[in-house]
N, CA, C and O atoms as a GROMACS GRO file, in nm:
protein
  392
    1UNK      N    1  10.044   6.935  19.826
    1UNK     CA    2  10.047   7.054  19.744
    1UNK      C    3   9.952   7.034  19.626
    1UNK      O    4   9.981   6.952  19.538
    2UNK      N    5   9.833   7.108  19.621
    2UNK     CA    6   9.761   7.123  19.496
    2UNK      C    7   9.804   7.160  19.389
    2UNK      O    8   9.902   7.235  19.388
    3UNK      N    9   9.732   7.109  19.244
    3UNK     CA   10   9.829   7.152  19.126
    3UNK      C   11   9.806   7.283  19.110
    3UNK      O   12   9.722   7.343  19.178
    4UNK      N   13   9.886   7.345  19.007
    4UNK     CA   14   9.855   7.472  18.962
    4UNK      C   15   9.801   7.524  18.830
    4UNK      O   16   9.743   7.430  18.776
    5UNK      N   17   9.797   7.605  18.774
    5UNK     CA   18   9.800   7.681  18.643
    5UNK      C   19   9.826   7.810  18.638
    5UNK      O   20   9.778   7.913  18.685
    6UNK      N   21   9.916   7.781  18.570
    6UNK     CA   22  10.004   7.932  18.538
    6UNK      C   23  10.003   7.992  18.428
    6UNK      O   24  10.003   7.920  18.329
    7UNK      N   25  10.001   8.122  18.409
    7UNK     CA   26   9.901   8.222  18.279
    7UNK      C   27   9.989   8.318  18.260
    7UNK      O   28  10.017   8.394  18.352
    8UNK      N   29  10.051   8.331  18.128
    8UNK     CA   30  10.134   8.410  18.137
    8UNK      C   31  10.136   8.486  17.996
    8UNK      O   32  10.161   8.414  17.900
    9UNK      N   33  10.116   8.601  17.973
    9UNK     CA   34  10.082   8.683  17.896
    9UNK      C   35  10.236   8.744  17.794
    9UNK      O   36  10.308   8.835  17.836
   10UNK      N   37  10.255   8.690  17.694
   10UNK     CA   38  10.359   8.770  17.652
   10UNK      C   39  10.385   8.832  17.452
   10UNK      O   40  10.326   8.798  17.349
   11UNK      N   41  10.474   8.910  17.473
   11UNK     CA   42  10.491   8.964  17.336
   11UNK      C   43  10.629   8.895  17.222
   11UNK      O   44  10.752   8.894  17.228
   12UNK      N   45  10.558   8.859  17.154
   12UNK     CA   46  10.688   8.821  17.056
   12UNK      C   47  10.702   8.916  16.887
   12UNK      O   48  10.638   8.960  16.791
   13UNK      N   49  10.841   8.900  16.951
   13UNK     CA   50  10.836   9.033  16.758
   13UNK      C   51  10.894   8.906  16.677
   13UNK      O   52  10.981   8.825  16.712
   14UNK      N   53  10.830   8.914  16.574
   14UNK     CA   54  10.922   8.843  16.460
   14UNK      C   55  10.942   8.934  16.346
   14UNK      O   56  10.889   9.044  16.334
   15UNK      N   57  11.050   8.861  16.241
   15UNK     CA   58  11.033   8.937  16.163
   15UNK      C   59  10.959   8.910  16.051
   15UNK      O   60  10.931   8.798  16.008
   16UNK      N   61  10.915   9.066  15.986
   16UNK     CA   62  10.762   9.050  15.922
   16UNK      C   63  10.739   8.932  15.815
   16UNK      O   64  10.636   8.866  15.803
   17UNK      N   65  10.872   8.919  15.730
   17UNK     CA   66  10.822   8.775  15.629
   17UNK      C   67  10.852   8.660  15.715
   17UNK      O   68  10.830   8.569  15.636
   18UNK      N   69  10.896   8.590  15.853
   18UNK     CA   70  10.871   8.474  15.909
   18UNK      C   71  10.716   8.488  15.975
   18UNK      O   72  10.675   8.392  16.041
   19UNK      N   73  10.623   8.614  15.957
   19UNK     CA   74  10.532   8.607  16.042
   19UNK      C   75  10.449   8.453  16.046
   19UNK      O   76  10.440   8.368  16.134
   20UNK      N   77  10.406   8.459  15.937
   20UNK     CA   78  10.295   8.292  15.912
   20UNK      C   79  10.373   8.221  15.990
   20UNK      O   80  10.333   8.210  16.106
   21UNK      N   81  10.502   8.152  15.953
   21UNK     CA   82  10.563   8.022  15.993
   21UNK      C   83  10.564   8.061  16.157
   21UNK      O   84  10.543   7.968  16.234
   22UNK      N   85  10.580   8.153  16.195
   22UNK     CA   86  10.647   8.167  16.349
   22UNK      C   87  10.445   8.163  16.389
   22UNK      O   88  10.430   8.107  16.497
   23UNK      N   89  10.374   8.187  16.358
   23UNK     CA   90  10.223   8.200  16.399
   23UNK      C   91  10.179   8.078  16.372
   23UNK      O   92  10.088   8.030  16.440
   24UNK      N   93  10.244   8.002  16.256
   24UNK     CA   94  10.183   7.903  16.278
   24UNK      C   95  10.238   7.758  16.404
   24UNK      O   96  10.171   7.662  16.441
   25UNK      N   97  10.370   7.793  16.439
   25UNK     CA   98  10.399   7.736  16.472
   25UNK      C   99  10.373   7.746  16.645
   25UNK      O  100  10.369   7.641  16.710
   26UNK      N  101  10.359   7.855  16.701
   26UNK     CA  102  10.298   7.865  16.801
   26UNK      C  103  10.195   7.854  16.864
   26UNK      O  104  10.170   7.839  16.983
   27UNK      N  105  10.112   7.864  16.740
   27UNK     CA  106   9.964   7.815  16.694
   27UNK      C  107   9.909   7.683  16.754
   27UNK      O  108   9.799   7.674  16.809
   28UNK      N  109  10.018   7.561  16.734
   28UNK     CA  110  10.026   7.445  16.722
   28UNK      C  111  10.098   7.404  16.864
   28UNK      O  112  10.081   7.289  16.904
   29UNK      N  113  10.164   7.481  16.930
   29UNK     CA  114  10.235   7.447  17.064
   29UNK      C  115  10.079   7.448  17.167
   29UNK      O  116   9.985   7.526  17.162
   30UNK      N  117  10.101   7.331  17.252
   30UNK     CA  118  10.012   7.289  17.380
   30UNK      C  119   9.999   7.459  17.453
   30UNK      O  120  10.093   7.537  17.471
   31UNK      N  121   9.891   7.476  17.478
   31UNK     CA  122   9.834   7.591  17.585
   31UNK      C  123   9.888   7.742  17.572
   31UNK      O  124   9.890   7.840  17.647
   32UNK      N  125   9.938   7.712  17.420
   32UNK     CA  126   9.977   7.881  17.359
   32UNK      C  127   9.796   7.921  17.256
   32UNK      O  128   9.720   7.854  17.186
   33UNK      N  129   9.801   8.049  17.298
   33UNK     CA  130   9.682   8.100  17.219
   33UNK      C  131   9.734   8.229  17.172
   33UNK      O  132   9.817   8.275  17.250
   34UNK      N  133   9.712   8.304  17.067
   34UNK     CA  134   9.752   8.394  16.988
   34UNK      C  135   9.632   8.510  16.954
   34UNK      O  136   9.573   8.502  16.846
   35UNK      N  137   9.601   8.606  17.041
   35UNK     CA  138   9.540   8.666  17.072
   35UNK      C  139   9.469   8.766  16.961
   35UNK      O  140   9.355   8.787  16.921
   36UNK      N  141   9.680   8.847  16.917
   36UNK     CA  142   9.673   8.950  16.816
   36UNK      C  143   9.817   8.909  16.751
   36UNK      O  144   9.914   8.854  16.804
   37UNK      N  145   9.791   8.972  16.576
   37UNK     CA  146   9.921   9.026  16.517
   37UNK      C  147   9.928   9.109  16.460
   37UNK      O  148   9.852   9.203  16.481
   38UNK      N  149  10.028   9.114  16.356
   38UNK     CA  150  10.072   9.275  16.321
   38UNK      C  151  10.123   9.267  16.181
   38UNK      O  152  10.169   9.162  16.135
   39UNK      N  153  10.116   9.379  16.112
   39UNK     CA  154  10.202   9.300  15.987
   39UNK      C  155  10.349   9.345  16.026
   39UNK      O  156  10.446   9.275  15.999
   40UNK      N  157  10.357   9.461  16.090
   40UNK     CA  158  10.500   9.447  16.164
   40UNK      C  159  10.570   9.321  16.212
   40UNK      O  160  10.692   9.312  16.203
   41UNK      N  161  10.481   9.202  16.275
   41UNK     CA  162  10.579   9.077  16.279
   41UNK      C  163  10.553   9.081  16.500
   41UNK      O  164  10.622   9.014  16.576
   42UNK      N  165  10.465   9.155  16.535
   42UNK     CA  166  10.443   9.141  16.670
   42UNK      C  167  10.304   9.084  16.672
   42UNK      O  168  10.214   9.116  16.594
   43UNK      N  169  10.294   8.963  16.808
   43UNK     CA  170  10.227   8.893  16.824
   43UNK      C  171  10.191   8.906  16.987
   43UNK      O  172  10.274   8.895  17.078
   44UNK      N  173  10.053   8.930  17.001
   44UNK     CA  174  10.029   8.898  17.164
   44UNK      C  175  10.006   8.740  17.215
   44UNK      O  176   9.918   8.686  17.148
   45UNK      N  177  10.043   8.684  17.281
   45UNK     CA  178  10.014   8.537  17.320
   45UNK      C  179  10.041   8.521  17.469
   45UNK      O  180  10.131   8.558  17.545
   46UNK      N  181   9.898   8.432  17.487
   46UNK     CA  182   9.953   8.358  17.640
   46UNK      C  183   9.986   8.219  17.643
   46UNK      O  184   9.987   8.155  17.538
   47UNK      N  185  10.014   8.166  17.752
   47UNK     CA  186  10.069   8.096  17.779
   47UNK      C  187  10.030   8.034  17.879
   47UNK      O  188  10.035   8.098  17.985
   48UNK      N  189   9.976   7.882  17.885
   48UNK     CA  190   9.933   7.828  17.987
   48UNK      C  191   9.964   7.662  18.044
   48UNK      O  192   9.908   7.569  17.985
   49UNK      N  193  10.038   7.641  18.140
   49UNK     CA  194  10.130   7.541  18.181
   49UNK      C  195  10.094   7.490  18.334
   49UNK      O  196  10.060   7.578  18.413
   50UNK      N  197  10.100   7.364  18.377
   50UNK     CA  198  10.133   7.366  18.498
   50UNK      C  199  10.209   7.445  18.602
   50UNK      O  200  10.169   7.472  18.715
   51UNK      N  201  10.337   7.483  18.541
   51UNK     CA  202  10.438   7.545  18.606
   51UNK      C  203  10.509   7.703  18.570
   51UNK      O  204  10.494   7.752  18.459
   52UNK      N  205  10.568   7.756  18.651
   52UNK     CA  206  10.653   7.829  18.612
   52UNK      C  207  10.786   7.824  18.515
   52UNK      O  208  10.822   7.895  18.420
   53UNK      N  209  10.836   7.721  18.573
   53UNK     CA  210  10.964   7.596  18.469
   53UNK      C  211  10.890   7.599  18.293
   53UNK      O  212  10.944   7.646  18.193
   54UNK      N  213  10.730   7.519  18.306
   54UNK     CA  214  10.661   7.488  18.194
   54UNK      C  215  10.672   7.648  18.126
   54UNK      O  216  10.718   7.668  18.013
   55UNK      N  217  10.631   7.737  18.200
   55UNK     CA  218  10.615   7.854  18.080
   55UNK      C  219  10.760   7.911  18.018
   55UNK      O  220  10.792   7.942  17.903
   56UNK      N  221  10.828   7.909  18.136
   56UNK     CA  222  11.012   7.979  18.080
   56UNK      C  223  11.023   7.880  18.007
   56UNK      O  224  11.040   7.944  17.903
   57UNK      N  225  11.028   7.748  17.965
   57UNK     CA  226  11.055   7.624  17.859
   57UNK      C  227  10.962   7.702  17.744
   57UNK      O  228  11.009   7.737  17.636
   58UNK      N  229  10.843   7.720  17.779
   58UNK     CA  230  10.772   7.758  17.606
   58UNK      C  231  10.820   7.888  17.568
   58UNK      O  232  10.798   7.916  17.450
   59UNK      N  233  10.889   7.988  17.647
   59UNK     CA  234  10.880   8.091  17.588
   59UNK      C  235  11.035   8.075  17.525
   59UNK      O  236  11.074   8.143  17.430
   60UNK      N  237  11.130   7.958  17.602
   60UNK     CA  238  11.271   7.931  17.546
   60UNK      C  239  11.202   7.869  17.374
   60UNK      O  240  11.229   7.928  17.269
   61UNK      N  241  11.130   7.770  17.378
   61UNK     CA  242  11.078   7.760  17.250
   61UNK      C  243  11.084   7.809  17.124
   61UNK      O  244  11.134   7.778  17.016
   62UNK      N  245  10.991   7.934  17.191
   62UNK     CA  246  10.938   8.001  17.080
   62UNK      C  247  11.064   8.082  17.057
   62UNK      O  248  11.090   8.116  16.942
   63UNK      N  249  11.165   8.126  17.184
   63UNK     CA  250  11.258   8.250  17.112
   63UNK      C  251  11.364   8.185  17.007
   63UNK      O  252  11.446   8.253  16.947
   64UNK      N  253  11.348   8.026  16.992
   64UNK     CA  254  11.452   7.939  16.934
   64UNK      C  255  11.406   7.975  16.781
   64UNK      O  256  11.478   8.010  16.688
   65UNK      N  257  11.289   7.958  16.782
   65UNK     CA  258  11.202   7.932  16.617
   65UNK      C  259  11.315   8.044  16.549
   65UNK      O  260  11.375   8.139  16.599
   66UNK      N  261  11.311   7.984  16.411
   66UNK     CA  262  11.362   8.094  16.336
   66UNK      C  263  11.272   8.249  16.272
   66UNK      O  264  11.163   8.260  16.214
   67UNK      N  265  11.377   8.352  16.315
   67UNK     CA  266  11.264   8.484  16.231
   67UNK      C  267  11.176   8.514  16.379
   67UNK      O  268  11.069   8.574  16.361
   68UNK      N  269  11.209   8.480  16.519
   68UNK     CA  270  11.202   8.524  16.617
   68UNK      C  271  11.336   8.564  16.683
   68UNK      O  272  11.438   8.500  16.709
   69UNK      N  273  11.280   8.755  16.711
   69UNK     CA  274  11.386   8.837  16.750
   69UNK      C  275  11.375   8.855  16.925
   69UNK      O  276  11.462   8.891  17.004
   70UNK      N  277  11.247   8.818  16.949
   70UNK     CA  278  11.252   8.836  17.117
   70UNK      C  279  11.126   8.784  17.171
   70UNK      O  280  11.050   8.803  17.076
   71UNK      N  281  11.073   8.743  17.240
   71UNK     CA  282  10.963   8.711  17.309
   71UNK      C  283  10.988   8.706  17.468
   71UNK      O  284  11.054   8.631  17.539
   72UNK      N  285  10.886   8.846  17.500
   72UNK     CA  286  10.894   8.905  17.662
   72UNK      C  287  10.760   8.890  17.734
   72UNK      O  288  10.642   8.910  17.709
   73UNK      N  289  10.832   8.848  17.832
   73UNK     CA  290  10.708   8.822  17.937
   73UNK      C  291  10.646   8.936  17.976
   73UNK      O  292  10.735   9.016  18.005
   74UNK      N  293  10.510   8.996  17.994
   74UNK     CA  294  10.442   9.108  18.019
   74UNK      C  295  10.373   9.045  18.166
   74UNK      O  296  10.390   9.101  18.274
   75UNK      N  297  10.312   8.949  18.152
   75UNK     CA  298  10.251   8.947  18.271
   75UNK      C  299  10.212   8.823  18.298
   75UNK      O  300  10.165   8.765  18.200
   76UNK      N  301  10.216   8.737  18.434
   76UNK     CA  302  10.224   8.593  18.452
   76UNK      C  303  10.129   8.557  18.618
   76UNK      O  304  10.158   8.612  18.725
   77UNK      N  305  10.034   8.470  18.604
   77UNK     CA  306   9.950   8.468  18.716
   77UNK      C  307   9.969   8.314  18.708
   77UNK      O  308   9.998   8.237  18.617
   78UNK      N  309   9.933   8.294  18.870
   78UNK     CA  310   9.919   8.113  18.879
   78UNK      C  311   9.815   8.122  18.991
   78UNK      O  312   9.806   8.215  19.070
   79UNK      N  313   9.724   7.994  18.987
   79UNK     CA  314   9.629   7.965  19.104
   79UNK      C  315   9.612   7.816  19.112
   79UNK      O  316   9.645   7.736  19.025
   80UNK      N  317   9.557   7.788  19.226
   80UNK     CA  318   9.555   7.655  19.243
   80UNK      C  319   9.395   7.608  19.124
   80UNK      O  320   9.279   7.651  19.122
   81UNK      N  321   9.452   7.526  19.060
   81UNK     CA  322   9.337   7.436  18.953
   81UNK      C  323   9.248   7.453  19.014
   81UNK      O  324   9.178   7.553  19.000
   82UNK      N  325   9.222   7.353  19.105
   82UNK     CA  326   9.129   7.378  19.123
   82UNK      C  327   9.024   7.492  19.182
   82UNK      O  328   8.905   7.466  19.196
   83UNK      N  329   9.082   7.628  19.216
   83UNK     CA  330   9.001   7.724  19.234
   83UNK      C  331   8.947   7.760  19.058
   83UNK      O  332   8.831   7.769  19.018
   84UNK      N  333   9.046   7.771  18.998
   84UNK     CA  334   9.028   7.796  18.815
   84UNK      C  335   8.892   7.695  18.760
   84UNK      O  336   8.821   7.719  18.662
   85UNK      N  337   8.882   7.578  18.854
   85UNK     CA  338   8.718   7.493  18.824
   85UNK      C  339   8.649   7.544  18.888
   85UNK      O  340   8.534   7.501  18.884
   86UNK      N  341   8.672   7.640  18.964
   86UNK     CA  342   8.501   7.670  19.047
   86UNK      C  343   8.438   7.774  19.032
   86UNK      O  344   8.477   7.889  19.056
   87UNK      N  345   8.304   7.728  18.978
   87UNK     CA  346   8.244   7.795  18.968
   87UNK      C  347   8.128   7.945  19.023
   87UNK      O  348   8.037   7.919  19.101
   88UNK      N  349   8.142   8.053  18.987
   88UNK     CA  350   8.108   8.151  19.073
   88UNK      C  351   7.947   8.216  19.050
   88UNK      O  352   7.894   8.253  18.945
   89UNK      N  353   7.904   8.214  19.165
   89UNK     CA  354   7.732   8.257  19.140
   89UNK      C  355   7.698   8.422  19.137
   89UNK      O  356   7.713   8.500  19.231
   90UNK      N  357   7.661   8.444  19.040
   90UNK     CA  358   7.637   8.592  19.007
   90UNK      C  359   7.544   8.639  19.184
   90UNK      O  360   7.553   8.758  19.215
   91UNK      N  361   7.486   8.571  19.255
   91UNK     CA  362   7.395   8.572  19.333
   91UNK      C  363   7.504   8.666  19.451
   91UNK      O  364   7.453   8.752  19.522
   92UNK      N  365   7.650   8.636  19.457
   92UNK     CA  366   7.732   8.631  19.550
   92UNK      C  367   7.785   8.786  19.552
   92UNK      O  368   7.814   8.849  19.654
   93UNK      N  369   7.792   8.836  19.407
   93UNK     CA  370   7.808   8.952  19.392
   93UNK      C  371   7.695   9.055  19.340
   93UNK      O  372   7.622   9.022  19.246
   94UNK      N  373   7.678   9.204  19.415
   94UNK     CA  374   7.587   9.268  19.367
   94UNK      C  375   7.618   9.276  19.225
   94UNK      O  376   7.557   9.198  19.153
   95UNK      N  377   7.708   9.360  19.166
   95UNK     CA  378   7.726   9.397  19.054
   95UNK      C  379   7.724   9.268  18.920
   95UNK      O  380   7.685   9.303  18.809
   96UNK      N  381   7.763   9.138  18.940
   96UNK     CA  382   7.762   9.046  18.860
   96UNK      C  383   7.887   9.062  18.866
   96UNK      O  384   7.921   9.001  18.967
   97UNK      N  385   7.976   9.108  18.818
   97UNK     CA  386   8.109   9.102  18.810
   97UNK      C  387   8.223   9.019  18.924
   97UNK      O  388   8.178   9.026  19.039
   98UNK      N  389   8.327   8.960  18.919
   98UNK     CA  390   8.376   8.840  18.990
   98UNK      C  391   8.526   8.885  18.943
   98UNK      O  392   8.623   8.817  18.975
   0.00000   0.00000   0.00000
């Protein structure tokens, strides 16, 4: 079985004065990236793990932090690694697009 990577797109609300601490602290978690925020206290972030297990663990994480009211999964993809290393030749498609 080849490894994987799994991508998983989700929303977290905090509330608006924990915003910094809860941004920064997700900030700082392995294969979380923080896309957008809000001064409302909503944050877009993905999420990127070996596993399926690995992402439900980060998103248990983050819903632990304090001044986080929910963090929902929107959308979650996995492929084998190594297709995610290979590289694609514009030559292959008319349009350039892949």
């Amino acid at each position: 079985m080849s490894e994987e990577l799994h991508i998983a797109g989700i929303v977290v609300h905090a509330t608006p004065e924990s915003l910094g601490c809860v941004t920064a602290l997700i900030a700082d978690m392995p294969g979380a990236e923080i896309h957008a925020t809000s001064r409302d206290g909503k944050l877009v972030v993905t999420l990127e793990a070996p596993s399926a297990r690995d992402i439900a663990a980060c998103m248990e994480q983050i819903q632990q932090v304090e001044g986080v009211m929910s963090a929902a999964l929107v959308y979650q993809h996995n492929e084998a690694l190594e297709a995610m290393r290979e590289e694609l030749s514009d030559e292959d498609h008319e349009t350039g697009i892949h």
